[in-house]
PDB file of the backbone (N, CA, C, O) and the ligand in Angstrom, with CONECT records:
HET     ZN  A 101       1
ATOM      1  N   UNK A   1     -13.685   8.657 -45.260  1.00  0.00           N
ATOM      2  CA  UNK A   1     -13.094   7.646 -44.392  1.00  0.00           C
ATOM      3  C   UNK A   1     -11.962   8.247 -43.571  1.00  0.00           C
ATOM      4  O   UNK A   1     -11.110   8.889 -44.184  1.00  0.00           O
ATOM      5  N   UNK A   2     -11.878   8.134 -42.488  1.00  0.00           N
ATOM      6  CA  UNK A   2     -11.096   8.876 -41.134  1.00  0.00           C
ATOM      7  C   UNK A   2     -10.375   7.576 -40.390  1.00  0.00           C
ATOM      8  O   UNK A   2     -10.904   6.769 -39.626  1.00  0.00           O
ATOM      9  N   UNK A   3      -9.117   7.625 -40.815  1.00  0.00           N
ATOM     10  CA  UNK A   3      -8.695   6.480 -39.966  1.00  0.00           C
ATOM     11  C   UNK A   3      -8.432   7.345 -38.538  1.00  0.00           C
ATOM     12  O   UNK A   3      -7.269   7.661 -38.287  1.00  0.00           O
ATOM     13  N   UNK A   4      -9.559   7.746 -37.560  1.00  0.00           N
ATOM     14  CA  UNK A   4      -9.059   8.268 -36.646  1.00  0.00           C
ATOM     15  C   UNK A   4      -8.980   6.844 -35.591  1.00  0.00           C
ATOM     16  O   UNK A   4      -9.629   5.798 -35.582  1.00  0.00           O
ATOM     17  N   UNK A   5      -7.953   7.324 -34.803  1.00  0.00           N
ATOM     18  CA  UNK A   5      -7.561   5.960 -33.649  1.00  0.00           C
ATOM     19  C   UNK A   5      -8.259   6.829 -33.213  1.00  0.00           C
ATOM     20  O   UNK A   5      -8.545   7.990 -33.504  1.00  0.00           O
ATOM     21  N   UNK A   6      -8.700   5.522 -31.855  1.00  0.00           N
ATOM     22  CA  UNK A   6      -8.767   6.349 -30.312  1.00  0.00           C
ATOM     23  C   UNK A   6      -8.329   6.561 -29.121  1.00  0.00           C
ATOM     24  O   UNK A   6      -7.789   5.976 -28.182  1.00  0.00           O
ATOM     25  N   UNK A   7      -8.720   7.569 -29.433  1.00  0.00           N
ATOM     26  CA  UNK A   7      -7.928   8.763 -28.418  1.00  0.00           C
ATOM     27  C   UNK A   7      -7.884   8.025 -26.827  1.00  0.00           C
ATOM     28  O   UNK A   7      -8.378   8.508 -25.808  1.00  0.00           O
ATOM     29  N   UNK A   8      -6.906   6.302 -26.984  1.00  0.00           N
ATOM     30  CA  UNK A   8      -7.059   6.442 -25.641  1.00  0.00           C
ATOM     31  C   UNK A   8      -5.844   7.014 -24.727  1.00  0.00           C
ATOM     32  O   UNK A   8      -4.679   6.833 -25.080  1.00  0.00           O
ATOM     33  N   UNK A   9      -6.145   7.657 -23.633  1.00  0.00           N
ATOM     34  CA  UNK A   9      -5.095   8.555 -22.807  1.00  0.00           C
ATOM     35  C   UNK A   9      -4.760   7.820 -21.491  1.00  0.00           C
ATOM     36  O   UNK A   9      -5.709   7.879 -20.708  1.00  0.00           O
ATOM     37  N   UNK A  10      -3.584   7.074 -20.965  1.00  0.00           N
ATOM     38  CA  UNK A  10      -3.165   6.831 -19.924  1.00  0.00           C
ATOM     39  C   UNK A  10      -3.022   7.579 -18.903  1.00  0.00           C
ATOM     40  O   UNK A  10      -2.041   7.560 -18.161  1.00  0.00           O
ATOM     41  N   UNK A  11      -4.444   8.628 -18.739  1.00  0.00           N
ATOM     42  CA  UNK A  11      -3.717   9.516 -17.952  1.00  0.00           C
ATOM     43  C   UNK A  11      -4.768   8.774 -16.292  1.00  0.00           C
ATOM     44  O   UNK A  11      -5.981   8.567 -16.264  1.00  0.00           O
ATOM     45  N   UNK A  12      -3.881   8.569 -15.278  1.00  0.00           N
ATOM     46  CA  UNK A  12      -3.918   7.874 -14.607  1.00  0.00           C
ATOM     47  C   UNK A  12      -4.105   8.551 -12.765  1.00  0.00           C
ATOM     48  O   UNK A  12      -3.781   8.150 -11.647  1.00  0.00           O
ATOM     49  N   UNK A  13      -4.867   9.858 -13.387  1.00  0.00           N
ATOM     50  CA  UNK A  13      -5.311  10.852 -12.761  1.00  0.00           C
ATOM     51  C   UNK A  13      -3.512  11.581 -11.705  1.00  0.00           C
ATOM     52  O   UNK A  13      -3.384  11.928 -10.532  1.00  0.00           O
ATOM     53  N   UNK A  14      -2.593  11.528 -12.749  1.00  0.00           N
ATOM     54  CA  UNK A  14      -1.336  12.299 -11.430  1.00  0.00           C
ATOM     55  C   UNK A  14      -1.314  11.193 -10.731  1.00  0.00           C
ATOM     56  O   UNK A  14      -0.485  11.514  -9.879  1.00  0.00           O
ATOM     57  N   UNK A  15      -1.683   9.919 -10.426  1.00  0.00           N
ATOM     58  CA  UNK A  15      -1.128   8.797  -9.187  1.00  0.00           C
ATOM     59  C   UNK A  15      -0.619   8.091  -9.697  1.00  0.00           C
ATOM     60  O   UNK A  15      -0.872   7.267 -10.577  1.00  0.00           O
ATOM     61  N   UNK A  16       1.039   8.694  -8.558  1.00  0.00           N
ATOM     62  CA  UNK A  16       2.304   7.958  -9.117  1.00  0.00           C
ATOM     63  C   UNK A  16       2.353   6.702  -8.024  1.00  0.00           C
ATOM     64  O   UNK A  16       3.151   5.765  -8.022  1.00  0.00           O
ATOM     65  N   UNK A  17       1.506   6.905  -7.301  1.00  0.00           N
ATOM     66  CA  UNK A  17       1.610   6.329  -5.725  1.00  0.00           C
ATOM     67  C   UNK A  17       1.515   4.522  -6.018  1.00  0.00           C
ATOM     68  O   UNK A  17       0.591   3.916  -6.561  1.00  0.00           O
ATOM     69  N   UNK A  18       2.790   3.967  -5.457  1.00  0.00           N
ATOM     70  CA  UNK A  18       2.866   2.485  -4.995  1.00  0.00           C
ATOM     71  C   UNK A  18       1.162   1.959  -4.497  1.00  0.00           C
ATOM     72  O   UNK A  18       0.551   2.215  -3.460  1.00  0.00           O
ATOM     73  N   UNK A  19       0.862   1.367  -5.374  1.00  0.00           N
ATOM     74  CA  UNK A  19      -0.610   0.543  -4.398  1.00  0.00           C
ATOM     75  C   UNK A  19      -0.221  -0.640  -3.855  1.00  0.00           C
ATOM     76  O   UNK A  19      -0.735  -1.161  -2.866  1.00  0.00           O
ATOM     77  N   UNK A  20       0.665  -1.059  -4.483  1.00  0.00           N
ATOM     78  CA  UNK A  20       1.033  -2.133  -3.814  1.00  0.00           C
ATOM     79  C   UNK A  20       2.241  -2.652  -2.623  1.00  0.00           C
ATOM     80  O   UNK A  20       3.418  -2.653  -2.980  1.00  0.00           O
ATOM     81  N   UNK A  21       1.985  -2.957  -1.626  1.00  0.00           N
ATOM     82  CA  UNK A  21       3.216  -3.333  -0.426  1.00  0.00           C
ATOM     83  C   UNK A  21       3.441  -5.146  -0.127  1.00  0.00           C
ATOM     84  O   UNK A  21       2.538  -5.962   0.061  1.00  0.00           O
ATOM     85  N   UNK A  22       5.074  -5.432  -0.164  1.00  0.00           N
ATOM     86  CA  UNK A  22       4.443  -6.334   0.754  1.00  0.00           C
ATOM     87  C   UNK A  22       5.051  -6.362   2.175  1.00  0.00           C
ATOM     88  O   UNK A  22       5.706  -5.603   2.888  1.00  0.00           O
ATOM     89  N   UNK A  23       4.620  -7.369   2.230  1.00  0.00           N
ATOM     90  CA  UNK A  23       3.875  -6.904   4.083  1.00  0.00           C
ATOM     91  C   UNK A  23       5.265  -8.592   4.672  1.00  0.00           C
ATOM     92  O   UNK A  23       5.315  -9.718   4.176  1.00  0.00           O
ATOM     93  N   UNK A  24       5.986  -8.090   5.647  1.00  0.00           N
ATOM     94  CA  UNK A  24       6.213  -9.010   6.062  1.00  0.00           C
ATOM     95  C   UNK A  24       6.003  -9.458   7.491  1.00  0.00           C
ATOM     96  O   UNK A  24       5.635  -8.540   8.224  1.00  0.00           O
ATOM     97  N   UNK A  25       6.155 -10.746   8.125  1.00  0.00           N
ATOM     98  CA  UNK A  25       5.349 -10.915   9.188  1.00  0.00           C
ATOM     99  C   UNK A  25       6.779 -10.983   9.766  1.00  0.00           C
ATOM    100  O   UNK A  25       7.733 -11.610   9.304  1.00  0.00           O
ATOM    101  N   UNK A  26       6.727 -10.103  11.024  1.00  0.00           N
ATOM    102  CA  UNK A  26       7.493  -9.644  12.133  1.00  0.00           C
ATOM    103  C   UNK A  26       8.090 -11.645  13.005  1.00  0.00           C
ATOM    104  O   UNK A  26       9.215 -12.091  13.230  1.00  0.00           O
ATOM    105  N   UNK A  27       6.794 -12.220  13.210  1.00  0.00           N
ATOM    106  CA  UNK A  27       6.951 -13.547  13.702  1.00  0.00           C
ATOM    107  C   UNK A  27       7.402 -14.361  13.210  1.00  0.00           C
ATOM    108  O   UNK A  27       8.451 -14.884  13.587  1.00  0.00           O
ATOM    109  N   UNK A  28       6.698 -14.728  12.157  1.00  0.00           N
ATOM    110  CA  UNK A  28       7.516 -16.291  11.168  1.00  0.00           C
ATOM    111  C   UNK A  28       8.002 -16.009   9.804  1.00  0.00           C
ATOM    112  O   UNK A  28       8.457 -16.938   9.136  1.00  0.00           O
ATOM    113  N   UNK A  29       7.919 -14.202   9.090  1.00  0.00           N
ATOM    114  CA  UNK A  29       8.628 -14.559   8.275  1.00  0.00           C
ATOM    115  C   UNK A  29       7.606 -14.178   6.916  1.00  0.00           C
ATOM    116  O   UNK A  29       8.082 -13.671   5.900  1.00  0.00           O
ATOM    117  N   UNK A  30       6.789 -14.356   6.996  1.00  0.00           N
ATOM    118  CA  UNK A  30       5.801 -14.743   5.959  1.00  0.00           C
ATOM    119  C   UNK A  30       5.500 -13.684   4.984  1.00  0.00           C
ATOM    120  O   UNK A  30       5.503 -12.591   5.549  1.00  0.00           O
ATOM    121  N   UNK A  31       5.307 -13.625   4.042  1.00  0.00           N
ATOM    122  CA  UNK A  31       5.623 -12.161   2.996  1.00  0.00           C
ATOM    123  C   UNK A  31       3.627 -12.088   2.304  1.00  0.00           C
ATOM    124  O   UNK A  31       2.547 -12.674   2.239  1.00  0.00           O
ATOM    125  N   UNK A  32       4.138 -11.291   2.079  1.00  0.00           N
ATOM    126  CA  UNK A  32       2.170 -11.158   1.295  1.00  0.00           C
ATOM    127  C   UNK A  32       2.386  -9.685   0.633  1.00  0.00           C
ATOM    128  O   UNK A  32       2.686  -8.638   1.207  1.00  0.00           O
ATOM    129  N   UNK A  33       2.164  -9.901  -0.628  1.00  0.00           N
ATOM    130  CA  UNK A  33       1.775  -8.873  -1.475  1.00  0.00           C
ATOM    131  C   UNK A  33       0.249  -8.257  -1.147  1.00  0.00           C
ATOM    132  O   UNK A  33      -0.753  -8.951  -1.321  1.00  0.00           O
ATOM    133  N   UNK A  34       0.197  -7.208  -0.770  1.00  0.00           N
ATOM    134  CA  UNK A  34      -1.197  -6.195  -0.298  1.00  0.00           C
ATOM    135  C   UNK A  34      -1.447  -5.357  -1.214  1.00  0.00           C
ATOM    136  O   UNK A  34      -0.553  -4.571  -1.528  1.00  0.00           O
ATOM    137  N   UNK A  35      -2.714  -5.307  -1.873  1.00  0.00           N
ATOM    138  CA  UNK A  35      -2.872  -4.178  -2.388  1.00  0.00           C
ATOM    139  C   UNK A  35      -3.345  -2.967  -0.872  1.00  0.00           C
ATOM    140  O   UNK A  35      -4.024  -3.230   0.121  1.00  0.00           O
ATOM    141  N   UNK A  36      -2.644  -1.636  -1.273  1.00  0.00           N
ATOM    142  CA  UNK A  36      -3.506  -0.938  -0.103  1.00  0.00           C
ATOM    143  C   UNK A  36      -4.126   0.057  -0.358  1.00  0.00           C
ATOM    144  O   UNK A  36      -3.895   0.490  -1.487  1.00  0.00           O
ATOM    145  N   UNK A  37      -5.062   0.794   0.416  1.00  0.00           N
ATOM    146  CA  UNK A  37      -6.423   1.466   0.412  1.00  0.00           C
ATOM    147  C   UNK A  37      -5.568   3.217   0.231  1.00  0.00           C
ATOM    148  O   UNK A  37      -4.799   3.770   1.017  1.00  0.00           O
ATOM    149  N   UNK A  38      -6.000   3.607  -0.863  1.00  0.00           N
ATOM    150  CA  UNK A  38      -5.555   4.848  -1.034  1.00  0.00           C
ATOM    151  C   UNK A  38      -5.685   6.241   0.227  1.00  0.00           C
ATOM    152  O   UNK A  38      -4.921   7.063   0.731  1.00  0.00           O
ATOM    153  N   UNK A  39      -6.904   5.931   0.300  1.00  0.00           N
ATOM    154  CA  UNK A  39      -7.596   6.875   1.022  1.00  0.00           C
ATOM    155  C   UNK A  39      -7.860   6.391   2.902  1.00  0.00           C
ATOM    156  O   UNK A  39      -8.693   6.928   3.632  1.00  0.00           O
ATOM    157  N   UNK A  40      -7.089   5.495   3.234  1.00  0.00           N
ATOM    158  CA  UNK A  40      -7.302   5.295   4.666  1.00  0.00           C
ATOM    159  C   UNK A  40      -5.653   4.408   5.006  1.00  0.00           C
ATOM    160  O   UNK A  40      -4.828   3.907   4.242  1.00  0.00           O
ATOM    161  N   UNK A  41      -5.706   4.517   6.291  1.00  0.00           N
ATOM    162  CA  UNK A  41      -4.822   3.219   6.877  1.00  0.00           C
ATOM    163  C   UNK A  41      -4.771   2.607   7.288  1.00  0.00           C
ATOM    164  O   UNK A  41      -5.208   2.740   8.432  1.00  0.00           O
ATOM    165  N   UNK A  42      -4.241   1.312   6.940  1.00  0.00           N
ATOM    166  CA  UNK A  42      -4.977   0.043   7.059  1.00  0.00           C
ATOM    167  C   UNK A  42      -4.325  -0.689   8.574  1.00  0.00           C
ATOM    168  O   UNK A  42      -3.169  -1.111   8.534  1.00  0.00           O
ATOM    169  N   UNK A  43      -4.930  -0.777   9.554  1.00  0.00           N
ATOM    170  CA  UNK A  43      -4.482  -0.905  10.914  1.00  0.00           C
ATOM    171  C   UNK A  43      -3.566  -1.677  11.302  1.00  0.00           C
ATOM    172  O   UNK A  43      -2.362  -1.663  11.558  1.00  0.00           O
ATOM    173  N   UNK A  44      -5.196  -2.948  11.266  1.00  0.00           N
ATOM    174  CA  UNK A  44      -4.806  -4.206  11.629  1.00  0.00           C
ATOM    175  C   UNK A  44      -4.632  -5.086  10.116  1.00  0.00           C
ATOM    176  O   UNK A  44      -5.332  -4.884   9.123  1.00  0.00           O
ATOM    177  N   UNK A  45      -3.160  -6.432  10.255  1.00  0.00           N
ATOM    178  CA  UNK A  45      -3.322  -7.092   9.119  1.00  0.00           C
ATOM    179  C   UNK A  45      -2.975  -8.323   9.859  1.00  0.00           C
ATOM    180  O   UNK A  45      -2.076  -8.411  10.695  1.00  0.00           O
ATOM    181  N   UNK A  46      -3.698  -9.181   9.510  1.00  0.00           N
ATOM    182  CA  UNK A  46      -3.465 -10.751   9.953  1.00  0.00           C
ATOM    183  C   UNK A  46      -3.083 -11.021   8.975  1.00  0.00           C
ATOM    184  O   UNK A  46      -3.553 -10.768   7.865  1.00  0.00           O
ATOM    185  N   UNK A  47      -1.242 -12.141   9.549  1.00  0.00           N
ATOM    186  CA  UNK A  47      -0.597 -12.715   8.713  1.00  0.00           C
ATOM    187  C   UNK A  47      -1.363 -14.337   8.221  1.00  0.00           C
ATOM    188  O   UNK A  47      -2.067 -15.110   8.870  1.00  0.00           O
ATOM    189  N   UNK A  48      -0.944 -14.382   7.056  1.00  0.00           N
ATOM    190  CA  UNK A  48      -1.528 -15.633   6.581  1.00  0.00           C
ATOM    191  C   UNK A  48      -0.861 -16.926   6.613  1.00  0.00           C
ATOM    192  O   UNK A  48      -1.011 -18.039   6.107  1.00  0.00           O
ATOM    193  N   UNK A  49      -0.231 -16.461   7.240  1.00  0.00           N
ATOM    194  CA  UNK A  49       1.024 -17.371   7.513  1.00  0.00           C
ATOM    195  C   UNK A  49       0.739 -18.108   9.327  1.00  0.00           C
ATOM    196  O   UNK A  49       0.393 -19.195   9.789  1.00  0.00           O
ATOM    197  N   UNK A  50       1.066 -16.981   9.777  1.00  0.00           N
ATOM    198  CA  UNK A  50       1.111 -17.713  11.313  1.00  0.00           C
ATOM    199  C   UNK A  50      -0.393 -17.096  12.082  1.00  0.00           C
ATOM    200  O   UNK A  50      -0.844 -17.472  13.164  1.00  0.00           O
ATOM    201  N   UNK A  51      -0.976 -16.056  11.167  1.00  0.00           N
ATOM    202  CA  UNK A  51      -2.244 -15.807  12.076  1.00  0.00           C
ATOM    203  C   UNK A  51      -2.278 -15.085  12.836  1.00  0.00           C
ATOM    204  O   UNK A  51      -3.397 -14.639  13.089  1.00  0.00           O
ATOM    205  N   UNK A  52      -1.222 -14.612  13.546  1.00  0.00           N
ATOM    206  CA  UNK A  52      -0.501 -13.408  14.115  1.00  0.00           C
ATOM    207  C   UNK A  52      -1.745 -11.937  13.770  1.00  0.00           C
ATOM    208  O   UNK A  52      -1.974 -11.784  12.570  1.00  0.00           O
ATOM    209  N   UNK A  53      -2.286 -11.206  14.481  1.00  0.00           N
ATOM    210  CA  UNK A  53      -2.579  -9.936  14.189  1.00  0.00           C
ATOM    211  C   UNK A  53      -1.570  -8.249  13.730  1.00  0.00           C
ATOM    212  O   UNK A  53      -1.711  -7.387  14.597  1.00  0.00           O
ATOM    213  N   UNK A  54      -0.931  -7.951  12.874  1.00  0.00           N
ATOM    214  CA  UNK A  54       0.176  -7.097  12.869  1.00  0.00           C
ATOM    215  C   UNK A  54      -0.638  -5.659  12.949  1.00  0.00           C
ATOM    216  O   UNK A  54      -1.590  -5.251  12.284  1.00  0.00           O
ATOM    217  N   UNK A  55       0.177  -5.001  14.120  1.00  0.00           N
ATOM    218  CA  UNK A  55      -0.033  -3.603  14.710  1.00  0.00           C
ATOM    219  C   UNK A  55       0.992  -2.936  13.797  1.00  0.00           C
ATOM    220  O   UNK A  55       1.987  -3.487  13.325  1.00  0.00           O
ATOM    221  N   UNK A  56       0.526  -1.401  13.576  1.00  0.00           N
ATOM    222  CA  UNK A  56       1.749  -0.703  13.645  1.00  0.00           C
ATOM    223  C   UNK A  56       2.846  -0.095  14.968  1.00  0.00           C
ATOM    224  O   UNK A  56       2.615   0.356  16.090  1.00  0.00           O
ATOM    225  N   UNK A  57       3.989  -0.322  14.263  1.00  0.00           N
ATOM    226  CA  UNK A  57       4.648  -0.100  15.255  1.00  0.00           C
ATOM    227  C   UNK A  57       4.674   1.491  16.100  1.00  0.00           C
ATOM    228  O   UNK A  57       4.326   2.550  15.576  1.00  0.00           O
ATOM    229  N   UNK A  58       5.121   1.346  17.358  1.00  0.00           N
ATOM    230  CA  UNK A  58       4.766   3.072  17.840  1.00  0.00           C
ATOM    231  C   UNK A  58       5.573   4.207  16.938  1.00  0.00           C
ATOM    232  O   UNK A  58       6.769   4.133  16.652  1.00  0.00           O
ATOM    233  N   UNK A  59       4.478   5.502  16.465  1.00  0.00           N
ATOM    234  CA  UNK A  59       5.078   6.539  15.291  1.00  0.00           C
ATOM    235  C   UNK A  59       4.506   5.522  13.962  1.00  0.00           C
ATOM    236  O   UNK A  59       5.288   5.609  13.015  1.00  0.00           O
ATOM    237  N   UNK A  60       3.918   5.055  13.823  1.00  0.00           N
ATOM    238  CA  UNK A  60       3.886   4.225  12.554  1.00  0.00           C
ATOM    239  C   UNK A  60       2.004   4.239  12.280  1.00  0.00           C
ATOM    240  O   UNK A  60       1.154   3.780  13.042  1.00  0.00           O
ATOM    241  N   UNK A  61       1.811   4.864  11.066  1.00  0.00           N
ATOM    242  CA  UNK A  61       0.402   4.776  11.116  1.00  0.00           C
ATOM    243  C   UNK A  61      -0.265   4.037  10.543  1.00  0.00           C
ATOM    244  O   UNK A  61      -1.421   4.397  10.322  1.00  0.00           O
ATOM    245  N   UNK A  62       0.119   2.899  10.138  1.00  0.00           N
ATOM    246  CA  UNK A  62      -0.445   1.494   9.118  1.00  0.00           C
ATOM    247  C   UNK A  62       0.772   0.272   9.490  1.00  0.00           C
ATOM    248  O   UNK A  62       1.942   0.523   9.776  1.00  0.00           O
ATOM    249  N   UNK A  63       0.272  -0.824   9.417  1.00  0.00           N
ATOM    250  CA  UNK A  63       1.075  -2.027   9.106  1.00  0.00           C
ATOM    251  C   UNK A  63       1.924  -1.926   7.985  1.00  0.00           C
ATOM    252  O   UNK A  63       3.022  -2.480   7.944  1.00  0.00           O
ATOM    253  N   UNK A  64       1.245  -0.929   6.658  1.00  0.00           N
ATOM    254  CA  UNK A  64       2.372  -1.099   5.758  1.00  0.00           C
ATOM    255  C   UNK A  64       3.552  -0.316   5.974  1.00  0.00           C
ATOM    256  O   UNK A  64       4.537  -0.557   5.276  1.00  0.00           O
ATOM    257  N   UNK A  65       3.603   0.753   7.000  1.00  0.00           N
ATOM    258  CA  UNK A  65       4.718   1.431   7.322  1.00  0.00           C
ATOM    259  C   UNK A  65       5.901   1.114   8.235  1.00  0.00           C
ATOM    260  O   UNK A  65       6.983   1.675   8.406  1.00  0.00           O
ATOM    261  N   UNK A  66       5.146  -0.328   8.935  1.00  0.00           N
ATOM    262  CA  UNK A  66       5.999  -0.620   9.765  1.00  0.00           C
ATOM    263  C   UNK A  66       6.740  -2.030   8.975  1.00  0.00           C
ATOM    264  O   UNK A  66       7.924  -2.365   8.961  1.00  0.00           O
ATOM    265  N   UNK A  67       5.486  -2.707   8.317  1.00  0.00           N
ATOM    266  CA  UNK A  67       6.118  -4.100   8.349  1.00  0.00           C
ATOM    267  C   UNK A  67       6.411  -4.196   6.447  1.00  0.00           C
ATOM    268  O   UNK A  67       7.167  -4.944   5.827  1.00  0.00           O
ATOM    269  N   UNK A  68       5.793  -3.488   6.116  1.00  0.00           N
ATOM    270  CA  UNK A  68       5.936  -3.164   4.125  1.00  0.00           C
ATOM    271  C   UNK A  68       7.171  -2.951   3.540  1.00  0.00           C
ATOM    272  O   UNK A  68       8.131  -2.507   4.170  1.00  0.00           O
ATOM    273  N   UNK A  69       7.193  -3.228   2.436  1.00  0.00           N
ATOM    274  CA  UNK A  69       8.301  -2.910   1.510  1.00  0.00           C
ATOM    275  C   UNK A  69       7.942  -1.027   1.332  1.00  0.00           C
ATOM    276  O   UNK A  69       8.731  -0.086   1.413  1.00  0.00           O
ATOM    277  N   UNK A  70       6.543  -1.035   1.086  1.00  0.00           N
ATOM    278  CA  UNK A  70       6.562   0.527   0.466  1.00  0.00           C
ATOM    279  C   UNK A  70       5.411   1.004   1.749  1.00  0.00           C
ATOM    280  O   UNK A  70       4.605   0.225   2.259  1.00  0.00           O
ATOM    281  N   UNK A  71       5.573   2.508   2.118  1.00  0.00           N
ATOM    282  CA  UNK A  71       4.472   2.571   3.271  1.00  0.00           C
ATOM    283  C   UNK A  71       3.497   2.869   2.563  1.00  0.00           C
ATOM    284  O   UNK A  71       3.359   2.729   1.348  1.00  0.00           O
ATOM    285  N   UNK A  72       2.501   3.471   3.654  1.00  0.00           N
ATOM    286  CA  UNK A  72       1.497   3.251   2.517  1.00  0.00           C
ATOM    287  C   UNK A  72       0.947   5.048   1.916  1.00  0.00           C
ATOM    288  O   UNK A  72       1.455   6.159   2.065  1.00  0.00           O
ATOM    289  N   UNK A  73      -0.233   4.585   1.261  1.00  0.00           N
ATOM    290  CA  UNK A  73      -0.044   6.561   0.322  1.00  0.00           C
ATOM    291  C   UNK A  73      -0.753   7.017   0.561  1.00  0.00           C
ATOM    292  O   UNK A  73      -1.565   6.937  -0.361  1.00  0.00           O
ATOM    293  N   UNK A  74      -1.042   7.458   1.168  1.00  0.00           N
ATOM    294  CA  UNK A  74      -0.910   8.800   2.112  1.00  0.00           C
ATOM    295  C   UNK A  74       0.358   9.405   2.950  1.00  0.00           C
ATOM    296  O   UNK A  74       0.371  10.505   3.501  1.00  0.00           O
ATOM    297  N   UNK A  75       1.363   8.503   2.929  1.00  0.00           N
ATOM    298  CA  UNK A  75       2.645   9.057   3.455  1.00  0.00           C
ATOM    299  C   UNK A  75       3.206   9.144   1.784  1.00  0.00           C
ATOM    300  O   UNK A  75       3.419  10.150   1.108  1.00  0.00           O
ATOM    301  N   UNK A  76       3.303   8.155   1.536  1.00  0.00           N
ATOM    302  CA  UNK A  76       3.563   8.666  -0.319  1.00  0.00           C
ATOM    303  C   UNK A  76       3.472   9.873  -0.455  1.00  0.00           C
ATOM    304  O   UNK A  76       4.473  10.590  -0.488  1.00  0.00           O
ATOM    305  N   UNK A  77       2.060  10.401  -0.577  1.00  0.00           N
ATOM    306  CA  UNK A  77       1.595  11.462  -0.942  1.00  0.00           C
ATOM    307  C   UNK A  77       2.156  12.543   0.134  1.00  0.00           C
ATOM    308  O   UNK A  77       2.081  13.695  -0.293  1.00  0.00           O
ATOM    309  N   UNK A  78       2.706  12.415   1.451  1.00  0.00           N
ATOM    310  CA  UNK A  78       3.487  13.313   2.137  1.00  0.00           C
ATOM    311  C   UNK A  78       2.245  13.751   3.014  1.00  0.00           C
ATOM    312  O   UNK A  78       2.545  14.541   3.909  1.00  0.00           O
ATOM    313  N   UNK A  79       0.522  13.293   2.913  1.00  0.00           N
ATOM    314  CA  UNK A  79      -0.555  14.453   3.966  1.00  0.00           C
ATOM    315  C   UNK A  79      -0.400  13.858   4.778  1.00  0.00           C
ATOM    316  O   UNK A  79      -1.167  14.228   5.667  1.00  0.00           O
ATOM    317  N   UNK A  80       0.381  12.797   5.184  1.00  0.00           N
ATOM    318  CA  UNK A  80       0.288  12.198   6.867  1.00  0.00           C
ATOM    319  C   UNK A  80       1.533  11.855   7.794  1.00  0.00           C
ATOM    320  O   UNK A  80       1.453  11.205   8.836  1.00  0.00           O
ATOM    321  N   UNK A  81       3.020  12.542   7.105  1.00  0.00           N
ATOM    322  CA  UNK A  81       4.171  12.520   7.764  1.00  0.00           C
ATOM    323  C   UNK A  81       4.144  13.473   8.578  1.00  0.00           C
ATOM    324  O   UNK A  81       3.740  14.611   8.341  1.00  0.00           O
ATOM    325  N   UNK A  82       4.658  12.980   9.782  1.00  0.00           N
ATOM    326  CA  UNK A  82       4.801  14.392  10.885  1.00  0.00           C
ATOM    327  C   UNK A  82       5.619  15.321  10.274  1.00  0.00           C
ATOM    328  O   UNK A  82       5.872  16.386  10.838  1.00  0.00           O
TER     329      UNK A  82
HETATM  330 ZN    ZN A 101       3.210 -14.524  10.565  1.00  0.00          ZN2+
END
């Protein structure tokens, strides 16, 4: 008899990276928790609030960089800062 546990490992492949932003709306205000896309950037985000389409701003390569609490990761990760 083997009381072996298992071996489970939190290892969470090295990603320390924020998935989550929120996003606030430039117009009325409106906040929204986003999960965002690891591997791309996410352009366009319509607020849910006023309906508004949110651009990034110029130098800004996602909505979460312009209008987010956290940008998004791929700048995290540093492969897409000038
Ligand atoms: Zn809005």
């Amino acid at each position: 008899m083997s009381a072996g546990g298992t071996a489970v490992e939190t290892a969470a492949a090295g990603s320390t990276l924020e998935r989550y932003s929120m996003l606030t709306c430039p117009d009325c205000g409106h906040r929204a928790r986003e999960e965002m896309p690891t591997d791309a950037c996410l352009f366009f985000h319509e607020c849910a609030g006023c309906a508004v389409r949110l651009r990034p701003l110029p130098g800004d390569c996602c909505v979460f960089c312009s209008y987010g609490s956290v940008p998004c990761p791929p700048v995290q990760s540093g492969c897409c800062s000038a």
